[in-house]
Each structure stands twice: as C-alpha cells, then as structure tokens.
N, C-alpha and C positions, 0 to 999 in steps of 0.2 A: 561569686560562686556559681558555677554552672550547673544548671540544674537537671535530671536526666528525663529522657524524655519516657521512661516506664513511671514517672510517675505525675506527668502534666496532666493528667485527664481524671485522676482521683477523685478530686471536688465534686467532680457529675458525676459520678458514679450513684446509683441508689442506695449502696449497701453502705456508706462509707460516711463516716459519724466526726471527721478530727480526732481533737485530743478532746479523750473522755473518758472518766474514772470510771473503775471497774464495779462501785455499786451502780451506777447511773446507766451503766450495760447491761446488769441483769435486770434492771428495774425494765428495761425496753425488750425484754427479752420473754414473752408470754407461753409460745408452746412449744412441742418439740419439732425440731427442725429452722427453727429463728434466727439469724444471724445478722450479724453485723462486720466491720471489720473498723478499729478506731487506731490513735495514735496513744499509747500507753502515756499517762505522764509521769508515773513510777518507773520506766523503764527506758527514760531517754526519748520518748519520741517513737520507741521502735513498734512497726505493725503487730498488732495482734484481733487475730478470728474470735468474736466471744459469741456463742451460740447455746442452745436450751436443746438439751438431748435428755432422753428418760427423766425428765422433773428435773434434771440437775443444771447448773449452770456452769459452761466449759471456757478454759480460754486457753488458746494456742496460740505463741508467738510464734512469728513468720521469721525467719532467719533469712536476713539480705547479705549476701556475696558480694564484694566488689572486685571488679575484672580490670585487666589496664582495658585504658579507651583502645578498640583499632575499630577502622573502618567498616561499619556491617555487621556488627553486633552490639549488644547491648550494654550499657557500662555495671550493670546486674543483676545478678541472678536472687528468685525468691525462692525460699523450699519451707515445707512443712517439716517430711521425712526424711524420703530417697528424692521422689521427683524435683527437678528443678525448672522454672518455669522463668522466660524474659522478662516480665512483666507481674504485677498484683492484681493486674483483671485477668491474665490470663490466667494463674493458679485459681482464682474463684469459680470462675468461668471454667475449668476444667471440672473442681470438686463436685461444681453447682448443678451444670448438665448432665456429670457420669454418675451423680449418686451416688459417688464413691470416700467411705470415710476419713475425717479428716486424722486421722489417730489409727492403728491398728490395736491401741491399747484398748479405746474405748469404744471403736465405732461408730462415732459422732458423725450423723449426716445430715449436710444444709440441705434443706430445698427454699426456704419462705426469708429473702432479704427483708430488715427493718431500717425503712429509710429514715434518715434524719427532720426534727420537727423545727429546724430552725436554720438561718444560713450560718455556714460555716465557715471561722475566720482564717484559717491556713489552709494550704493544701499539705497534702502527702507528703508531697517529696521535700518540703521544708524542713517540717515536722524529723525523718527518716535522714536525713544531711545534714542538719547542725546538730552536734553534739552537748548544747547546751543545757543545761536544765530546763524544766518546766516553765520557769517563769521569765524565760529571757526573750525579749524584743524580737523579731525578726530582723535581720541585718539586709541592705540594699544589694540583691543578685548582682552579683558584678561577674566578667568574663575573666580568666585569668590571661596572661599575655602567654605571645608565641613561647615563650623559654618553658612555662608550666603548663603541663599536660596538665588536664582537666582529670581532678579527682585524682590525682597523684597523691595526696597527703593521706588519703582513705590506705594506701596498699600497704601490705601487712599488717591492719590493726587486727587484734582477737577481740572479741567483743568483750566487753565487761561483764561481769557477773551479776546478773539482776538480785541475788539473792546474798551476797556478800557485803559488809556493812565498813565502812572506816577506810576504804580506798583513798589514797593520796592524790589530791589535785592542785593545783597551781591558781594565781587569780586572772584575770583577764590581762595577757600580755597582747605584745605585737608580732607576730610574724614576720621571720626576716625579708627584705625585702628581694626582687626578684626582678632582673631588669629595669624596666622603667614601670614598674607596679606601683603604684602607690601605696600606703602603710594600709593593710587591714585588722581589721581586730575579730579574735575567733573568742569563740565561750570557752569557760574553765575545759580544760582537759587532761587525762591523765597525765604523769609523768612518761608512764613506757610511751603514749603515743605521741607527745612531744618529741621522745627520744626518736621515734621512726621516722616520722615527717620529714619530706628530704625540701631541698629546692631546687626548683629547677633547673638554674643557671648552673648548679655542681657537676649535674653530667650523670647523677649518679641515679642506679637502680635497685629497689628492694633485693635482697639476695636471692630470696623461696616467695612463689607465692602464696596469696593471702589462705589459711589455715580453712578447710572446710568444716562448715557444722558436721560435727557427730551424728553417727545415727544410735546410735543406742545413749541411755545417761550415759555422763562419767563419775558419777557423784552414788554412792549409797546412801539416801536419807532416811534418816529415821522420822517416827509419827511424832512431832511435838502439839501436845494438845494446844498449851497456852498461848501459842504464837496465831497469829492471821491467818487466814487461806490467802493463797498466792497462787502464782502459777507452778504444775507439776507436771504439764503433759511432757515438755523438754528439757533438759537441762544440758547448757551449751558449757564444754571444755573450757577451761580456764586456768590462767599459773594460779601455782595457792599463794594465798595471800598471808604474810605472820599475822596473827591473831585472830584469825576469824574460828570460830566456834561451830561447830554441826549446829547447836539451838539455834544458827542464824539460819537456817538451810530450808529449802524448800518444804510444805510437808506433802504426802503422798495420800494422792486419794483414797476416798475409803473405799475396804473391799467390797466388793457386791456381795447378795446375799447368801447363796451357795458358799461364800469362801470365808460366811461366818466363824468363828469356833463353836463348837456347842459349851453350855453351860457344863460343869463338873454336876452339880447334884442332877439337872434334870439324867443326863449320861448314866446316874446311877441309884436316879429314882425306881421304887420297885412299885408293884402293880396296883394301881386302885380300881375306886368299882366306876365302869365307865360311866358315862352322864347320856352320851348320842353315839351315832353310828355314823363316822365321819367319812368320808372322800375327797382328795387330795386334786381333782383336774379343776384346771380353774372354772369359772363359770365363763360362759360366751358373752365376750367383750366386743365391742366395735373393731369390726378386721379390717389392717389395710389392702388386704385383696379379695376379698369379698363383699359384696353391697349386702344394705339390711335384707333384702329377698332377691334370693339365687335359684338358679334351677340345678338341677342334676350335671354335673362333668361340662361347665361351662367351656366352648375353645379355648376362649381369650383366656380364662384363669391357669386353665392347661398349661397354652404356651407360655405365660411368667411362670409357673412352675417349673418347666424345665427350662428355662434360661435359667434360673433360681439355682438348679441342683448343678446345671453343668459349671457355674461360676464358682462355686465353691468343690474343691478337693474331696474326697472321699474320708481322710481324717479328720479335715473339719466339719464336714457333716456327720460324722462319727458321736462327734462332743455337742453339737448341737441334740442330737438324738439323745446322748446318754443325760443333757441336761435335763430334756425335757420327759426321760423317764423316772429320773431320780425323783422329781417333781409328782410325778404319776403316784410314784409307788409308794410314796412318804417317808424315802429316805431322807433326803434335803428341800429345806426350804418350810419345813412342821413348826409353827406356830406354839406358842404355848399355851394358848387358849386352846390349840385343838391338841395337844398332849393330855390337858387336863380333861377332855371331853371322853377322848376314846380310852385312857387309862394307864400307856402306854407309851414309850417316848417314839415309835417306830412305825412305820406303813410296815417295814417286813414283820413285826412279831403282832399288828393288828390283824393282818389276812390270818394268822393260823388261828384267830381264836372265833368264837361264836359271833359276835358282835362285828366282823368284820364283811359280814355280808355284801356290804353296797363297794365296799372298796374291790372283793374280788369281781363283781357283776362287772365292774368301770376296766379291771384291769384284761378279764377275757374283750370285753371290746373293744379294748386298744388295741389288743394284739391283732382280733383277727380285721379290725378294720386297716390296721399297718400293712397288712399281709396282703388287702385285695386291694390297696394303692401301689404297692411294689407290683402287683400283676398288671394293673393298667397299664402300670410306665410299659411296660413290654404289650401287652398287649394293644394299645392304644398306637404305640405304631404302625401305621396304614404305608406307608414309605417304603423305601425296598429292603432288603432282607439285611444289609449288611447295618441300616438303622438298627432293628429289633435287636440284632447278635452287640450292639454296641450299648441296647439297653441293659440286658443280659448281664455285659463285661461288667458294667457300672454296678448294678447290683452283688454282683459278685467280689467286687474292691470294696465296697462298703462293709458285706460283711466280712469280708478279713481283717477292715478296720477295726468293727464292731467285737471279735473274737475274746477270748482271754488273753493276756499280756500284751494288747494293745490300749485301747477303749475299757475294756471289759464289758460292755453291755450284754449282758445276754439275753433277756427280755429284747432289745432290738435285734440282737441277733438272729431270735428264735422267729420274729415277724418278717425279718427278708428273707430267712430259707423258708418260711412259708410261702412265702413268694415265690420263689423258685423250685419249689416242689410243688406245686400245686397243678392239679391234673393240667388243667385248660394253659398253663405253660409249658408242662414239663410232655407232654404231646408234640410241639412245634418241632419235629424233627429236623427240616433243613436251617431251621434257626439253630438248634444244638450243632447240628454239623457244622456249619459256618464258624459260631465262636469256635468250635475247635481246631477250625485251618484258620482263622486268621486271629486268634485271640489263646491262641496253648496255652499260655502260664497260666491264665484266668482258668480257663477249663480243668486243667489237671487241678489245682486247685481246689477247685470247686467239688471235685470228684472223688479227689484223695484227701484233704484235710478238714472240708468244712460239712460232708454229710458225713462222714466216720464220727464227728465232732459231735454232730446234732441227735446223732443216733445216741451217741452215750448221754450226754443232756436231757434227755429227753426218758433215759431208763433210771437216771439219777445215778452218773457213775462217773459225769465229767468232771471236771475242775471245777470248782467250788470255794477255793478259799481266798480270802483277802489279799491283795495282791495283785493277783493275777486276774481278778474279775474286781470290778468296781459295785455291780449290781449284779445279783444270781437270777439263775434263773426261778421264774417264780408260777409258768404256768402249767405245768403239772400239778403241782399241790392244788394251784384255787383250781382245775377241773376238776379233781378229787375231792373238791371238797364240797365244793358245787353241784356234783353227778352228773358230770360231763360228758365221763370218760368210763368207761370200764376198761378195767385192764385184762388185755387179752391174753391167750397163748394157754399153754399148759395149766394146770393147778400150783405147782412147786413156783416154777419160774413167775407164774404174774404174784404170787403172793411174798415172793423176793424182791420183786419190783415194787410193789405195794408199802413193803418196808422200807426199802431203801428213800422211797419218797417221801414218806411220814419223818422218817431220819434226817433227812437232808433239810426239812422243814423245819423241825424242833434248833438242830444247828445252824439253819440263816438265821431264827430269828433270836439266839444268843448271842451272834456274830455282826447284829446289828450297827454295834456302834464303830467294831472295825471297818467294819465294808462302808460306812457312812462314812469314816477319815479319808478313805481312799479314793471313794468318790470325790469328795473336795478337793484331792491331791492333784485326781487327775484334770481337774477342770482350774486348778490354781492359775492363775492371770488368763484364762481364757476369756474373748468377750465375743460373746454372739450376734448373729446379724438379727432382728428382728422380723424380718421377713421368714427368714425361711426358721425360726424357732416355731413362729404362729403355724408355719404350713407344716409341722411335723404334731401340732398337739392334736388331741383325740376329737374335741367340737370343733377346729375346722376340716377336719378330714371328714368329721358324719355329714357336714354339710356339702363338702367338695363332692362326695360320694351320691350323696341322693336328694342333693338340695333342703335348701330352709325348711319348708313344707314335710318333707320325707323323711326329716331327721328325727321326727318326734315320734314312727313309727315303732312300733314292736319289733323287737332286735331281731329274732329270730325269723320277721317277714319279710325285714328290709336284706339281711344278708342271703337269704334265698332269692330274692329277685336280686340281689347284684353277683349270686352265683351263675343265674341263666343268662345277664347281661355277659361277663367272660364268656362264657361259652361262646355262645353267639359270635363276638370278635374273635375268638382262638379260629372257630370254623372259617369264618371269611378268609383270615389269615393264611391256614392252609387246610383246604377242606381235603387234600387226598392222602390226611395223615390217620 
C-alpha cells in the first residue's frame, strides 16, 4: 500500500499521541487551550483534535478527502468545517498560529500542544489508510503495480457512521489480483465498499467523485442521558442503515448557561424578605489582556482591542454585549443562592425596590464607563480624518445592531448614543461632515432613526415590550431613583415624564420573566469569543480606563478626570471647531 506523503512526518510531530482512547486524552489534557491530535481507536483509526476549552473536554474529528492521484497535488484533503487543508500539520499549524476556533459552535481555541510521554508505535498515515480495526497488525507497505493507481480503491467510499451500531462486514478475504501483483490481504471491510473497489486492470472509473463532508449535521439528535459522551461537534452524512435506532446516535452538548431553562416554581416564586443586597458583575478575575498592574489606556492593550472589534461583525458584537448585560442586570445567569438572598427571582424587579441599592450604583457605572470607552474609540484616533469618520460608522452599526427587533439591548444601546452624543464627539465637526460624504446610510441613520429613538427611550415612550427588546432600558429609573437626574422642563410635562417612568418600572419588572425568555431566545446557540466578552465587561473597562491603581478611586473623581482627558484629545483633534 502506498503511503501518502501528508502523512510521513506525523510521528515527529509534538502534538500527535497515535492511537489513544479518548479517557487517556482528557486525562493529558490539563488547561484551557491544551491539545493534542490522536488516532481514534473507536473510529477506525480516523484523526481527531481532543483539546480543553472553558474546563470542558472537546473532540473534533478531522474528515480526510481522498482525491485521484495526478501529478502536483496531494492524494488528500483534511477539513474541520469549510477550510481544507493538504496536509494535518498544516490544518494545526493554521488553527494553531491564527487563533482561530476550531468549531464555530463552541469556539474552542488551541494554542499549548501536549506532546506524547512515550514512543510511539505507528504513524498516522497507517493508522488513517487501513481500514481495519483497532486491533489489527500492521500489514507490510507494499507499491501497487503500474495497472493500479495508487489509492484507487479509497475513490467513492462515504465514510462510515462513527455512531451507528450493527453494520454488515465480511472476514478477511483476498483482493482480486491485478496484473502481476501478487495476492494481498486487506482487513474486514464493508460490503458497500467491497462493492466500489474497482481493479485496475478493468479500465474502469468511479462514476461521481468521492462525496464531500457536510458542513452543517445531517442528523437531529436528541439528548440521551444513559448512553456515553461521544463525539457531537460533527456528524458526517451517511445512507441510513435498517435498524439503527436515534438511542444509538450521537448526544449533543450541554447548553451553556444562559441557554438554561429557568426553574417553574423559582419563575413563580413570590417575594420574600431579602437576606443581602446583591450585585450581579463578576468579581475581577485574572485577564487575558491585562497584566495583574496596568496603567491608564495602555497602547499595546489599545491596539488588540481594536483588532478585537474590527474582527468581529457588528451583530456579533451586538450578542457579545447583550450577554454580558443580561449578566449585569440579573436577568441571566442568577443563581439560586442569590435569588434566595435578594428575595426576588430578578436584577430587573431588584433595582425598583429599596434593597437594590448596590445593583443600581454598578449599573450607572457600566453605562457611563461604556459610553466614555465608545468616545475613545473615536476620539483616540490621532490618524487622519477618514480613520475617526470610520470609528463613528462603526459605532453607529453597532447601535443599530443593538436597537429593538434586532439584538434588543437597550442599556447598550443607550451607552453608545452616549457615545455619540457626547459633547467632546459630537463637536468634531469635519469628522461629522466626512461620515456624511463618505458614510450616508450610516449618517442618515443615525440622524433619523437612532436619536428620534433615544429621545423617546429616554422620556419612557419607546418600545418596551418583549420581543422586540430583549433587555429594557433601565437607566432612567436607577437615576431617579438614585438622584441623579432631575427632571427638567415645564411643571405638567416633567411630572408626565416622571410618571411614565415610574410606569415603565413597575411593568419591566412584571415583565421580567418574558424579557428573560427572550433574551435566552436571542442568544440560543450563540458562543462567544472570550476575549472580547472580558473587554466589554465593567472591571475590565474601569481598569482599561484609568488603570489598576485608579480603579479603586471614587466614581465621581475618576469620571471627572477622564471627562477632561476627552476633552483634551477632542481639542487636539480639531481645535478650530
């Protein structure tokens, strides 16, 4: 058998373990970011990545392609997903260097290979070309003669079903003979691919070539508790087989914890007497873009942050934000211990009440620390004018993302048009003018649908219901309730406004449990990158803002000195505005 040359070098590889069962991969498999790559012995032999991402333990089999031999290319192709790749060091080697996850479902990204603690007795491509079982001998490499093309007997197989049980196999025959070949002997193998195997001397060729891997399942599985963990990241197209059963069938990862269900009784637990006065932001954990002491607006953290935001879409940052407010506000992700603590099943119906103190104090400084990080991005551009107008646009997509009947955040929402309204931007006049000649849609947008928007939000007369907003708006009330705000204007009119928001108050926090559905609706199979969740929550923004040291200041002295710092940059920027 001839053996190809994507996979002669595997053995040296550091990452690369043989054949090795899948408890014996996670046992090697200590932090997040860990990887290996072994030779399945439940699966024929075939490649699979087994890595440690969020505590969990992942395994993605590699799907090999086999191509006819020509000249100057490779006899196969590897793929995870979409990408295909000539080689198994080069798919690693791409994941490994770009950072880039091996899953869109989960995110899972290597950087730290776990070499093997002992030598190892096959290589790869042995292992990945004989179709034998686990416990079959290696047979002696032999070349096939001029009549057989090399790896001809591979074309048109579909691979087997890893997760289908009772398939029909044959016992160790002989292969017809082929010129002057002498007899070989192959391991058991299907019947269908008996049936395809051609010989060479016939003349004959596959009709279609060989079936590529799916990208998406083909299979609906359901959760079977009693059966094993297996693999679920892929499941590869297959004829159905008579009598295989769903219980044989893969099962499906567990959801993440946003995409919980909540309990019935807590849902409809009514009010006890609280115990403490709870707060929903996590506590400052070890950051991977931050060192334990930072100073104020590092460069270096700067520029990974925006390569951070321009990498991701504006509606995926949209969901990354709306996670990590639901998080904030204690709609998703409450505890039961802290249900039982504050009295209530809810962050929305904790803020209206007296006890909710520290939660509103947490949620005014998310906002307005959100709001004077949207003004850096723009105002941090030193570059020329059409950078600034392109920070602008960006902001400006976000929150349309962020709007109602998209995202629905409006707490984010309500932190980038602070951003954008805010004097020391909204002053940059040939920056405005710019987005408007070379950025219209954004502009007119931003002019006609998202401050007419803000304006009614903000008097408690916008949209509001489930649905259409995932998370309300909730920073009017904690001003009011706080003494933040006075509301201004006439006697009639602010004490209409007065009401409407006390109103609007009493009905989020009834509304609690729908707007909590909705929110998990809209986040249902979403998985977030870890990087840019951490650079959207509120401790690494106070620290991004005014360093380690300055974080522990007094709210009201640190946001007054990083009011004079904009200023400061708006002027530089255009002092003859």
């Amino acid at each position: 058998m001839q053996v190809p040359q994507d996979g002669e070098d595997l053995a040296g590889q550091p990452w690369y373990h043989g054949r090795l069962s899948r408890q014996k991969a996670e046992a090697l498999l200590e932090q997040d970011g860990d990887f290996l790559v072994r030779a399945s012995g439940s699966r024929g032999g075939h490649p699979v990545i087994s890595c440690r991402w969020r505590g969990s333990a992942l395994h993605f089999e590699v799907f090999r392609v086999a191509l006819r031999p020509r000249p100057g290319r490779p006899t196969a192709l590897f793929q995870l997903e979409d990408e295909q790749f000539p080689s198994m060091p080069a798919l690693v080697h791409s994941y490994l260097t770009g950072r880039r996850p091996l899953s869109q479902a989960t995110g899972a990204v290597v950087s730290r290979p776990v070499t093997p603690r002992g030598p190892l007795r096959r290589s790869f491509s042995e292992d990945t070309l004989m179709d034998g079982p686990a416990g079959t001998e290696p047979l002696r490499v032999r070349k096939w003669s001029s009549s057989q093309p090399a790896d001809l007997a591979h074309m048109g197989r579909s691979r087997e079903n890893p997760c289908v049980m009772g398939a029909s196999t044959m016992p160790v025959s002989a292969l017809p003979r082929s010129g002057s070949e002498p007899m070989l002997l192959k391991a058991p193998a299907s019947l269908g691919t008996i049936a395809n195997s051609l010989r060479g001397s016939d003349g004959q060729l596959q009709a279609k070539a060989p079936m590529k891997p799916p990208r998406k399942p083909s299979l609906e599985l359901p959760d079977v508790p009693e059966r094993p963990p297996t693999y679920c990241e892929l499941v590869p197209r297959v004829p159905s087989v008579q009598g295989t059963s769903l219980s044989q069938s893969c099962r499906e990862p567990e959801a993440p914890w946003w995409e919980a269900e909540e309990d019935e009784e807590e849902e409809n637990r009514c009010f006890t007497r609280p115990q403490a006065e709870i707060a929903f932001c996590p506590p400052d954990a070890p950051s991977c873009l931050l060192g334990p002491q930072n100073r104020p607006l590092e460069p270096q953290v700067l520029h990974t942050l925006r390569g951070l935001f321009l990498k991701h879409h504006p509606g995926s940052t949209a969901l990354h934000l709306l996670l990590v407010d639901c998080q904030a506000t204690g709609l998703l992700g409450v505890t039961r211990d802290q249900r039982g603590n504050m009295g209530v099943s809810s962050g929305l119906e904790l803020l209206t009440l007296p006890h909710g103190h520290r939660l509103r104090l947490e949620l005014l400084e998310r906002h307005e620390t959100l709001a004077l990080a949207g003004a850096l991005a723009v105002l941090g551009c030193s570059g020329p004018l059409e950078e600034r107008a392109a920070a602008l646009r960006g902001l400006v997509e976000l929150a349309l993302a962020l709007r109602p009947g998209a995202a629905g955040d409006l707490p984010g929402l309500a932190a980038v048009m602070g951003a954008l309204l805010m004097p020391q931007v909204s002053r940059l006049e040939h920056t405005w003018r710019h987005l408007r000649r070379s950025h219209t849609e954004a502009a007119l947008a931003f002019e006609q649908e998202l401050k007419p928007l803000m304006r009614a939000l903000d008097e408690g007369a916008g949209p509001c219901d489930p649905g259409e907003v995932a998370l309300p708006h909730v920073a009017p009330v904690v001003r009011l309730l706080e003494g933040g705000e006075e509301v201004a204007g006439p006697l009639e009119e602010s004490g209409e406004r007065l009401l409407r928001t006390l109103h609007g108050a009493r009905q989020m926090a009834g509304l609690a449990p729908k707007f909590r559905k909705v929110a998990a609706q809209r986040l249902r199979g979403f998985r977030p990158n870890p990087e840019l969740s951490e650079a959207l929550t509120t401790g690494f923004l106070r620290r991004l803002l005014w360093g380690s040291r300055g974080a522990g200041a007094p709210r009201a002295e640190r946001f007054e000195k990083f009011q004079r710092v904009l200023g400061v940059l708006s002027l530089r920027l255009e002092p003859d505005c």
